[in-house]
C-alpha positions as CSV (number, residue, x, y, z in Angstrom):
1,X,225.8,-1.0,-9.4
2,X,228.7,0.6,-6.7
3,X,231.7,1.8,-7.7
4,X,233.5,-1.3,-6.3
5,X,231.5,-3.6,-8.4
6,X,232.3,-1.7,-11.5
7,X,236.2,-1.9,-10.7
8,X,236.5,-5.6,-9.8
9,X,234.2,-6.8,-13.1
10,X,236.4,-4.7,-15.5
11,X,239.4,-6.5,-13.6
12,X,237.6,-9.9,-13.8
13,X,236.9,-8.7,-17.9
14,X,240.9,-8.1,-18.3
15,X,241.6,-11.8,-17.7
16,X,240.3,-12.7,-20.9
17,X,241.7,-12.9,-24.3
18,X,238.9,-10.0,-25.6
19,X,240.1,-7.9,-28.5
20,X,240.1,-4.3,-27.3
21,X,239.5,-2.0,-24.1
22,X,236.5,-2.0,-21.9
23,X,234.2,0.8,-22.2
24,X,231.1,-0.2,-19.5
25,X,230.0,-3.2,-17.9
26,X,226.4,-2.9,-17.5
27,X,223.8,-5.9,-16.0
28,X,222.1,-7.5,-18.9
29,X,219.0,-10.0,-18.6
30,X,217.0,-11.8,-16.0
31,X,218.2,-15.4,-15.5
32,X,217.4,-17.4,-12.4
33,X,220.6,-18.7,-11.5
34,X,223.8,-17.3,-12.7
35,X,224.3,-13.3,-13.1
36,X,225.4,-11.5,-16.7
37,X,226.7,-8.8,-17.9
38,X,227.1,-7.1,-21.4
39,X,230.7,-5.6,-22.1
40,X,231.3,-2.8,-24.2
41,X,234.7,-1.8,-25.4
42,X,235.6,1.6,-25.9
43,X,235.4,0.9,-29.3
44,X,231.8,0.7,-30.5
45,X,232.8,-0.9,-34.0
46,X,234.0,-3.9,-32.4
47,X,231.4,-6.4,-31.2
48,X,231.2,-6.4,-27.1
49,X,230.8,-10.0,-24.9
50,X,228.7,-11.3,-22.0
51,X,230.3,-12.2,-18.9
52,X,228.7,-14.3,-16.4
53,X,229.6,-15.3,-13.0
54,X,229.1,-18.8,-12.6
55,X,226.5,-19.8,-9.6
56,X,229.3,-22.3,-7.9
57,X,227.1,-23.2,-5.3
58,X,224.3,-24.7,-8.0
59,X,227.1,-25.8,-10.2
60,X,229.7,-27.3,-8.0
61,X,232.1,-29.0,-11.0
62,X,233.5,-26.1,-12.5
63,X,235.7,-27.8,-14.7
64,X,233.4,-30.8,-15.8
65,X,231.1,-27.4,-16.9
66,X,232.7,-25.7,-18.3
67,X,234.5,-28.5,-20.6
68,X,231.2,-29.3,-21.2
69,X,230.7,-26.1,-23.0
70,X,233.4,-26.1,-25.2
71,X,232.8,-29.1,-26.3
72,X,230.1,-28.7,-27.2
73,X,230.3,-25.5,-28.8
74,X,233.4,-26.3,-30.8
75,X,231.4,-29.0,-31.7
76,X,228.9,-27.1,-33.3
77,X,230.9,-24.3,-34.5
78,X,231.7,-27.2,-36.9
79,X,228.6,-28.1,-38.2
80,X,227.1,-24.9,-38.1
81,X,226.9,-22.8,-41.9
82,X,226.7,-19.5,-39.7
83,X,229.6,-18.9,-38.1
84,X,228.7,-15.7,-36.9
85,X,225.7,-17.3,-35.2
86,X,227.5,-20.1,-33.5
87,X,228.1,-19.5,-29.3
88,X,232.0,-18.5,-28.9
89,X,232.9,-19.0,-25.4
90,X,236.6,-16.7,-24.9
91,X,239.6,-17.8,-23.2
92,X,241.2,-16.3,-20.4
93,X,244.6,-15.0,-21.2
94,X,246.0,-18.6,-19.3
95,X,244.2,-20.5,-22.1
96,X,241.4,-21.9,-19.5
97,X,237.6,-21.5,-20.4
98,X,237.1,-19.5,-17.4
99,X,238.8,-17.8,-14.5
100,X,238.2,-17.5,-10.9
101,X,238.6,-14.2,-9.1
102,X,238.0,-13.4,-5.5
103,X,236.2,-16.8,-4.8
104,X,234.0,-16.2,-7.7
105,X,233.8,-18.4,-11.5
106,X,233.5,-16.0,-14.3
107,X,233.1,-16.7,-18.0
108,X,233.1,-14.7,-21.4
109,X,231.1,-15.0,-24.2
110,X,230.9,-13.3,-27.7
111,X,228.1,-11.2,-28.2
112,X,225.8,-11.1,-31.3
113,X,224.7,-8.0,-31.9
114,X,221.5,-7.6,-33.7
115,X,219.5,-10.9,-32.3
116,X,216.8,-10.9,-29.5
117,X,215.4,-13.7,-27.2
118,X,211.3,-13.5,-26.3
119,X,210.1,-14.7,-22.7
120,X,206.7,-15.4,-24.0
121,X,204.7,-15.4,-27.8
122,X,201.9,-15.6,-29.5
123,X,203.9,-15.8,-32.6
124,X,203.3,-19.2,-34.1
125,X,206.5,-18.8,-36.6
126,X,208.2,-18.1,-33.7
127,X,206.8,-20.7,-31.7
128,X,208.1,-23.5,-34.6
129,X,211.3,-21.1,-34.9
130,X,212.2,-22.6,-31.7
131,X,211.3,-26.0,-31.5
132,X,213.4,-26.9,-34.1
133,X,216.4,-24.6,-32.9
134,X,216.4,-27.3,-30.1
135,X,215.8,-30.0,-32.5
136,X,218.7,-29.3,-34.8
137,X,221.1,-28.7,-31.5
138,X,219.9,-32.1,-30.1
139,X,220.6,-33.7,-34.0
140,X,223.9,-31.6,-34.3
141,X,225.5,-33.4,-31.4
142,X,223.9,-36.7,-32.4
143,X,227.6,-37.4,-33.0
144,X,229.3,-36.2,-29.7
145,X,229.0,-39.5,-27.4
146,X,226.7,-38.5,-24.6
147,X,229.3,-40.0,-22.5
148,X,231.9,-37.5,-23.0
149,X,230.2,-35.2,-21.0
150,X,230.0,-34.3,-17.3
151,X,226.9,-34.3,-15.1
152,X,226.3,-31.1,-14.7
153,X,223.4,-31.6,-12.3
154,X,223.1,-35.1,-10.2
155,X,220.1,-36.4,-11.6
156,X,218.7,-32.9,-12.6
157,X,215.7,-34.3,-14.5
158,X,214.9,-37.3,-12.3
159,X,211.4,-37.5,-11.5
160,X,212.5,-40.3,-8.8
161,X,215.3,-37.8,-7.2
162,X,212.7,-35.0,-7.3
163,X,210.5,-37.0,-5.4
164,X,212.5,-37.7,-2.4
165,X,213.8,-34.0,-2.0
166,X,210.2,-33.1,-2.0
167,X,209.5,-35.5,0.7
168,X,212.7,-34.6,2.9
169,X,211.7,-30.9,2.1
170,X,208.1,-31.8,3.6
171,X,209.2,-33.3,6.6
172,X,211.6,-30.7,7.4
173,X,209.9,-27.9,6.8
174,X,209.7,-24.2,8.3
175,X,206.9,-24.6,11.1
176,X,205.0,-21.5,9.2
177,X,204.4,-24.2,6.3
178,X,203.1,-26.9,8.2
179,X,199.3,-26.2,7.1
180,X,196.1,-28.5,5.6
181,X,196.2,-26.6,2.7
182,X,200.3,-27.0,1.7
183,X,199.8,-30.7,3.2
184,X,197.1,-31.1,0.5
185,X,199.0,-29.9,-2.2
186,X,201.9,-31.8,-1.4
187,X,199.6,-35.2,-1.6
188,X,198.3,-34.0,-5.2
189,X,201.9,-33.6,-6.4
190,X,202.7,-36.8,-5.2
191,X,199.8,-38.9,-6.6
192,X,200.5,-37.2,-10.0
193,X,204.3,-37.8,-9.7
194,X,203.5,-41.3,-9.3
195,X,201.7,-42.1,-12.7
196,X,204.8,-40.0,-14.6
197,X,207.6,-42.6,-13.7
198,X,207.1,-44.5,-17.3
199,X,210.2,-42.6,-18.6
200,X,212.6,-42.9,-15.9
201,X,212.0,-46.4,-15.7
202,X,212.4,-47.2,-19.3
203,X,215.6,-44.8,-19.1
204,X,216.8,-47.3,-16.6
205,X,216.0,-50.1,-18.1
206,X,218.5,-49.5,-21.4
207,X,215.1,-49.3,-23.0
208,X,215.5,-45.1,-24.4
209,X,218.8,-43.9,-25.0
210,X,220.8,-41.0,-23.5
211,X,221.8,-38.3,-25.3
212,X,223.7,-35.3,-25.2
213,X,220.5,-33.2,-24.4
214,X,220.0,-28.9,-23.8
215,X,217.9,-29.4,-20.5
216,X,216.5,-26.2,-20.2
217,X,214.6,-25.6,-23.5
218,X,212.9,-22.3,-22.7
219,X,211.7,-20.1,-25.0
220,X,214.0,-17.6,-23.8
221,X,217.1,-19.6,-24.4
222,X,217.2,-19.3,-28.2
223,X,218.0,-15.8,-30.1
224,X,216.1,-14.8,-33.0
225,X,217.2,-12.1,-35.9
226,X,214.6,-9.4,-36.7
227,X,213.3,-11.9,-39.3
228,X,211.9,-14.3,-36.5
229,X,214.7,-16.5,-37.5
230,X,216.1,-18.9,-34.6
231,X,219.7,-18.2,-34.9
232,X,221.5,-19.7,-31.9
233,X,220.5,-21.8,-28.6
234,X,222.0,-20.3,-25.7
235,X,222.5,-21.0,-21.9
236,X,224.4,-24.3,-22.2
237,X,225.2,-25.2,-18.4
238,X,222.5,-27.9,-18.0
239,X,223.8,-29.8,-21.4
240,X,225.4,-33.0,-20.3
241,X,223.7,-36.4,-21.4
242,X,219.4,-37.1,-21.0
243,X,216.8,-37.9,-22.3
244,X,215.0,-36.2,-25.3
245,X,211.9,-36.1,-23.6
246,X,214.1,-33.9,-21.6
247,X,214.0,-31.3,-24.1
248,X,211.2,-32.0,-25.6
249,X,209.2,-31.3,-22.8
250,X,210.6,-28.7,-21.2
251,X,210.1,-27.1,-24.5
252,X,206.1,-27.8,-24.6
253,X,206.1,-26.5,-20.9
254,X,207.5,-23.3,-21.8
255,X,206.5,-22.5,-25.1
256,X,202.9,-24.2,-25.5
257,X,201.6,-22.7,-22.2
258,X,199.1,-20.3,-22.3
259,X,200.2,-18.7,-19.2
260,X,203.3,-17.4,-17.7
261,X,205.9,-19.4,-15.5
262,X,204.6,-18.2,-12.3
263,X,201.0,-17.2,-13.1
264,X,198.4,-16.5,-10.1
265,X,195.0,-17.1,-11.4
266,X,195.6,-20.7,-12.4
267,X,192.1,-20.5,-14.4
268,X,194.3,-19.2,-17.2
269,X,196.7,-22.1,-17.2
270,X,196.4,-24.2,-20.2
271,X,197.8,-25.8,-23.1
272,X,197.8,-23.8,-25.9
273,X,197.3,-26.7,-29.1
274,X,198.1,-24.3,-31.9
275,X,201.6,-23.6,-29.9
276,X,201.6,-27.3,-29.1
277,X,201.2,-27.8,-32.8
278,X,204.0,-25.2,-33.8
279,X,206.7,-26.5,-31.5
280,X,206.1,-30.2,-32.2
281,X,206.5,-29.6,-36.1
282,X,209.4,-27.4,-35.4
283,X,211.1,-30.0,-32.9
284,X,210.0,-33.0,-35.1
285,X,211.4,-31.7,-38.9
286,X,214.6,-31.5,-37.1
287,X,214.6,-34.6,-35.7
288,X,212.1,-36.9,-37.5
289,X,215.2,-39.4,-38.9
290,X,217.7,-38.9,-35.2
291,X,214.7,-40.1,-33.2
292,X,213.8,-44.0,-32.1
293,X,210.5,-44.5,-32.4
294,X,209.9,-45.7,-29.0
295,X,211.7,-42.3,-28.0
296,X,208.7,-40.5,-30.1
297,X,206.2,-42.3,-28.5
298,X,206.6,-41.1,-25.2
299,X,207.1,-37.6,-26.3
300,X,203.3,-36.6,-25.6
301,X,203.8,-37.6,-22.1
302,X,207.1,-35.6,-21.5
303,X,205.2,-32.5,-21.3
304,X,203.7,-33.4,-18.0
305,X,206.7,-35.0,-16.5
306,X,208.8,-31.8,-17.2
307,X,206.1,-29.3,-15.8
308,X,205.6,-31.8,-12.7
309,X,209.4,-32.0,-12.2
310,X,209.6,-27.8,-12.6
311,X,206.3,-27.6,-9.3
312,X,208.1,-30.3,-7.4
313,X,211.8,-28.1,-7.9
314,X,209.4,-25.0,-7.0
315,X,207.7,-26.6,-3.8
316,X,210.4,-27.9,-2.6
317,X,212.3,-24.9,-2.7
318,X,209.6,-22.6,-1.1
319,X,209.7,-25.4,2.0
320,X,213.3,-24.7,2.8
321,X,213.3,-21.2,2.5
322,X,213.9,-20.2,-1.1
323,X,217.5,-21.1,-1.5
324,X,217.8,-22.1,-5.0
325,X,215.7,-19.8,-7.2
326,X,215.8,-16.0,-7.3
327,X,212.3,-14.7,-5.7
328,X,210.5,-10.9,-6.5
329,X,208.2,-11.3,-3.4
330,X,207.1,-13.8,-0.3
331,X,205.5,-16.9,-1.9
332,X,206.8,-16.4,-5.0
333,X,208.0,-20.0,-5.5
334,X,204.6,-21.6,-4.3
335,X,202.9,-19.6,-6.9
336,X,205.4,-21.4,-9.7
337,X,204.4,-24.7,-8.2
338,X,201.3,-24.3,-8.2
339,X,201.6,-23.3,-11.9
340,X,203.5,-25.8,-12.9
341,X,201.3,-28.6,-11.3
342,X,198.3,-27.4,-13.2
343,X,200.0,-27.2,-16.9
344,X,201.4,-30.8,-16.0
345,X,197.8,-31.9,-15.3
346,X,196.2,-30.0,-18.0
347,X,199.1,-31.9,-20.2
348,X,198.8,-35.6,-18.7
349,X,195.1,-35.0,-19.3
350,X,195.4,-34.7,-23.3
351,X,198.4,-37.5,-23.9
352,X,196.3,-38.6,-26.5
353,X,195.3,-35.4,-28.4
354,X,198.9,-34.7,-28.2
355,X,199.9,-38.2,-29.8
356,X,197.6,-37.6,-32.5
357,X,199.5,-34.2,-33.1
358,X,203.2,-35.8,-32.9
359,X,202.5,-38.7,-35.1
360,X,201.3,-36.5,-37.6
361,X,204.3,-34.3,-37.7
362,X,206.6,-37.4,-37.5
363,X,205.1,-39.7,-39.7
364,X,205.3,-36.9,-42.9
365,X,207.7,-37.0,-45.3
């Protein structure tokens, strides 16, 4: 990181009501979409904070974000017994949530020393750790009206939306990409996408209720203490009102797979059942008496929808160029899609082993 860089992020850190004098600004963690930074004050006994610029061309409402977040996370600073664990987005020094500097967003967070986030596990507690870490944040805000939130994302989640970028994506697409095999692929996503409408058209009808929902329910997005404890959900820009299949199956997607995000050899994508297992007893003991029961029969099927949603975001993406997601090498986001297209058929293909395992975690006492 240049000299310059250093200079204008301790004068972006100095707009903000933070509680002693910056030390070093050093890049912290590997997110897709927005970039972070972990402050620490010259003082070493007093806790340090994240600050994040905010990816304005992904997240074009500012204001309806960021008033998202502190809604939300007042909100749960509320409920929560653990204060210490609860997010605590800082003011700037003008009382706003956030401040722009040199056309850039920026944000500050508190940050909680002594708690970890894990891309991937084979730690089962973990696993069930995390599940209901997203449970309890989707009951915790049970009573927040979904409509007092801001769409973050136009129709982030919708498979329909999804499926016409993926088509205008097709048609337009660099001439290097205009081959059998990506023509192929394209018709498979297509022909799955079709059969994974159910929820979307239920949504629609009034028929499942909206909610205030995470959206992005990696594994990676809640903190643990050194116990394996799930202590706080983090990354809050996608929370604005969806579905809880949303959630739900984002969750399975990321936590449940037996392979990586962006694995090569897809003969080692799979569902892993015990994870499966873990997650849904996690998510469920959270949520057992919150949920409809029309909302918890679709859950085995949100698994599929949310991987198919994640290849179709991929593909598309790798047609146009690569402008949304962050790549390490050429290809990289055809590589995710195809991924993601075989968890979401390894998924669709065992709805009803997966029913059998959510109606035996929601139906106990």
């Amino acid at each position: 990181m240049g000299i310059n860089t250093v200079i204008d992020l301790n004068k972006v850190a100095d707009q903000f009501k933070i509680a002693g004098n910056v030390g070093t600004i050093e890049p912290f963690g590997n997110g897709h979409i927005n970039d972070t930074y972990k402050v620490i004050l010259s003082d070493s006994s007093l806790p340090g904070f994240l600050l994040q610029k905010i990816n304005h061309h992904v997240f074009r409402d500012i204001d309806g974000l960021m008033n998202n977040i502190e809604k939300v996370t007042t909100h749960i600073s509320q409920k929560s017994s653990d204060k210490n664990h609860a997010l605590q987005l800082i003011a700037s020094k003008n009382g706003k949530p956030y401040v722009k500097y040199e056309e850039e967003y920026w944000r500050i967070y508190r940050f909680m020393d002594g708690l970890q986030s894990h891309e991937t596990t084979n730690n089962l507690q973990i696993v069930y750790e995390a599940g209901n870490a997203f449970g309890i944040f989707l009951r915790d805000l049970s009573g927040l009206p979904a409509d007092h939130l801001t769409e973050t994302i136009k129709n982030f989640h919708s498979i329909e939306f999804r499926i016409t970028q993926l088509k205008e994506a097709s048609g337009n697409r660099l001439k290097k990409y205009d081959t059998p095999d990506i023509n192929s692929f394209i018709k498979k996503v297509l022909v799955l996408a079709d059969k994974l409408r159910t929820i979307q058209k239920l949504a629609s009808a009034g028929e499942l209720p909206y909610r205030i929902t995470h959206n992005d329910t990696k594994l990676n997005n809640v903190l643990f203490n050194n116990q394996g404890e799930a202590k706080c959900v983090v990354d809050l820009d996608t929370v604005m009102p969806g579905l809880v299949h949303f959630d739900f199956g984002d969750g399975v997607r990321t936590s449940a797979s037996s392979a990586i995000e962006d694995e090569e050899d897809i003969s080692k994508v799979d569902i892993d059942f015990e994870k499966f297992e873990a997650y849904s007893n996690g998510y469920l003991d959270a949520t057992r008496e919150a949920l409809m029961p029309k909302e918890v029969f679709y859950l085995s099927e949100s698994g599929a929808l949310l991987s198919l949603i994640m290849a179709i975001r991929f593909l598309t993406d790798h047609l146009i160029g690569d402008r949304y997601y962050k790549i390490n090498y050429q290809g990289h986001n055809l590589v995710r899609a195809k991924c993601q297209f075989r968890l979401a058929q390894i998924i669709f293909m065992r709805k009803s082993d997966m029913d059998r395992v959510i109606n035996k975690f929601y139906k106990q006492s």
